[in-house]
Steps between C-alpha positions, in 0.01 A plus 500: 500500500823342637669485792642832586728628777254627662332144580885370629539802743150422626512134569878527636336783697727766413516839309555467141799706497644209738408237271665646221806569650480079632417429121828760339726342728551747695628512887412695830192234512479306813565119403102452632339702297718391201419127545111649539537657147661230305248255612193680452630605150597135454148391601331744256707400241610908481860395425425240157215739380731734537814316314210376261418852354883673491754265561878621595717222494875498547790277330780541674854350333837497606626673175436589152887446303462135549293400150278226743393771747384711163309222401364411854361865534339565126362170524344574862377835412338396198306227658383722767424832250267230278315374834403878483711631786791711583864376477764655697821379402777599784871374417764526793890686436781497708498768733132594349138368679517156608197286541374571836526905404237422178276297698493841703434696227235242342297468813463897509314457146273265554707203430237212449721199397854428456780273307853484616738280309820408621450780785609431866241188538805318332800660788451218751657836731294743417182422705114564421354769705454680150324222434278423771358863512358432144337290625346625813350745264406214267633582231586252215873387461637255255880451569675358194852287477573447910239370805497592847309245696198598734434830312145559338606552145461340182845365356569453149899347420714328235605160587882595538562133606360316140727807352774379651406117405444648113827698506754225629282180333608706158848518585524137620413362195728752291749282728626810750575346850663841707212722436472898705221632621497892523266600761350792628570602892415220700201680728255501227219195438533434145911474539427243829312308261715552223828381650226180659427411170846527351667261749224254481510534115940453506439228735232275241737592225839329668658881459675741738328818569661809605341807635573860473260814671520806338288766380171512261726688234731468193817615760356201732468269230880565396613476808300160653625367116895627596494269796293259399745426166804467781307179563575385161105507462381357143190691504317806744136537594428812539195641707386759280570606135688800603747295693568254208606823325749564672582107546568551146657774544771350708569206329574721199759711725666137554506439173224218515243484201148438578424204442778332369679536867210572730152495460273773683183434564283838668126547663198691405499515101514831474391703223825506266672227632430299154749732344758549755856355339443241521163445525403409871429186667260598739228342751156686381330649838110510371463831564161519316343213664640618851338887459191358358421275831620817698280762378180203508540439809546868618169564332314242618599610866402842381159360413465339855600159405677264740832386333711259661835617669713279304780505309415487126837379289550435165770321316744623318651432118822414401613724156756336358689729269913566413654524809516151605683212320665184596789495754792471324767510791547678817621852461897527615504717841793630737263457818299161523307392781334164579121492524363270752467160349136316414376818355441738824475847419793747601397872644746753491396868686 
């Protein structure tokens, strides 16, 4: 027979009731006698048996309308549901539960494990007491696409910086020397990197780089790509497909083809973005790869296996498809502004 509640409550010295109101997550237990529980149930291995025979774990994403999040989560849940456990697959709305409010609701069903991609790990603002209480309850976490330093998780990213290198190397050598980078708010890990990686990448090349923060969204894309062409930019990176979009989108309201007058180059390969008009130029974010080392090294902290608290990344691929072509000239503009020589990178708020 194995381990039973019974045998925690006893060695923490404690009623069983107490135990399992330590083990749900539960308050009104002095912080003693909760430290008491977790370790004896650690020591008796209560908690993996446990997660061994009926595993709940969560995958928590930011949304489900952006294509890459879709993929992200079936992917995820699939791994985990073969592995012969339970995949809970929470996505976040505006003005709906946010991320701390699931973990909430996870932890009062047994949550055993848990994914977060692109959660508030990546907000260098939001803090990680959400975080940190996973794992005073030790409870696996694998954080995916953003790293907080000093906290006990398992990190799992895209290299944003070699996207960058990919994204402007192609447009280089199409012969585009004002290239845009539309970025996502300026708070968040991967755009840091993303906007690192773009001025080093402008800087190699002998270009000028300009820099606009928006929104992840097809409106944000437009309007990043509506300043950005004021530049008299020959080509825009875009940080996710959704934004080249609506890059695309406003070049067309300016009456510039794509690619014949800028080229638009976007991030993630999303599912459909080989059929967009035209067909988009994208940096592939190896989603498969990325869930697969996730939900392995979840399990193998599941199955009491030490995994080191590193951070995992994997490089990216560039796609090169219709939306990119050779610069012809720079588009005409009634607002120009000079980027800072020697190919420095320009933010604008």
């Amino acid at each position: 027979m194995g381990v039973t509640l019974a045998d925690v409550a006893d060695l923490a010295g404690v009623s069983p009731s107490t135990a399992s109101r330590v083990l749900s997550g539960k308050s009104g237990v002095a912080e003693r006698t909760r430290d008491a529980v977790i370790s004896a149930a650690d020591g008796l291995g209560y908690l993996r048996a446990k997660a061994t025979r009926r595993a709940v774990i969560g995958v928590i994403l930011p949304e489900l309308d952006n294509p890459v999040f879709a993929a992200f989560a079936h992917t995820l849940a699939n791994g985990v549901a073969q592995a012969g456990h339970m995949p809970v697959v929470c996505s976040q709305t505006n003005g709906g539960i946010d991320e701390d409010e699931w973990i909430a609701m996870l932890l009062e069903r047994d949550l055993a494990g848990l994914i977060v991609v692109s959660g508030l790990h990546a907000d260098v603002l939001a803090g990680t007491s959400r975080y940190r209480q996973l794992s005073e309850r030790r409870i696996p976490l694998v954080l995916v696409n953003g790293r907080v330093e000093g906290l006990d998780a398992v990190f799992v990213s895209d290299d944003d910086r070699v996207a960058m290198a990919l994204a402007v190397g192609h447009l280089v050598e199409l012969g585009h020397r004002r290239i845009g980078l539309a970025a996502g708010p300026s708070r968040y890990v991967p755009v840091i990197r993303k906007v690192e990686g773009f001025a080093e990448a402008v800087e190699a090349g002998g270009a000028e780089g300009f820099v606009d923060h928006s929104l992840f969204t097809i409106e944000g894309g437009r309007a990043a790509a509506v300043n950005l062409l004021r530049r008299r930019v020959t080509a825009i990176v875009c940080a996710s497909d959704l934004m080249a979009l609506g890059a695309i989108r406003a070049c067309r309201s300016q009456s510039f083809d794509v690619p014949r007058d800028v080229s638009v180059i976007g991030y993630d390969d999303s599912p459909m973005m080989g059929f967009t008009g035209p067909a988009l130029t994208t940096v592939r974010q190896p989603v498969l790869a990325m869930c697969k080392a996730a939900v392995r090294a979840l399990l193998d902290q599941l199955s009491g296996h030490v995994v080191p608290r590193h951070e995992y990344v994997f490089h990216p691929e560039l796609i090169v498809r219709g939306s990119t072509g050779a610069c012809r000239a720079i588009p005409p503009s009634a607002q120009v502004e000079t980027a800072v020589q020697g190919g420095a990178s320009r933010a604008d708020p």
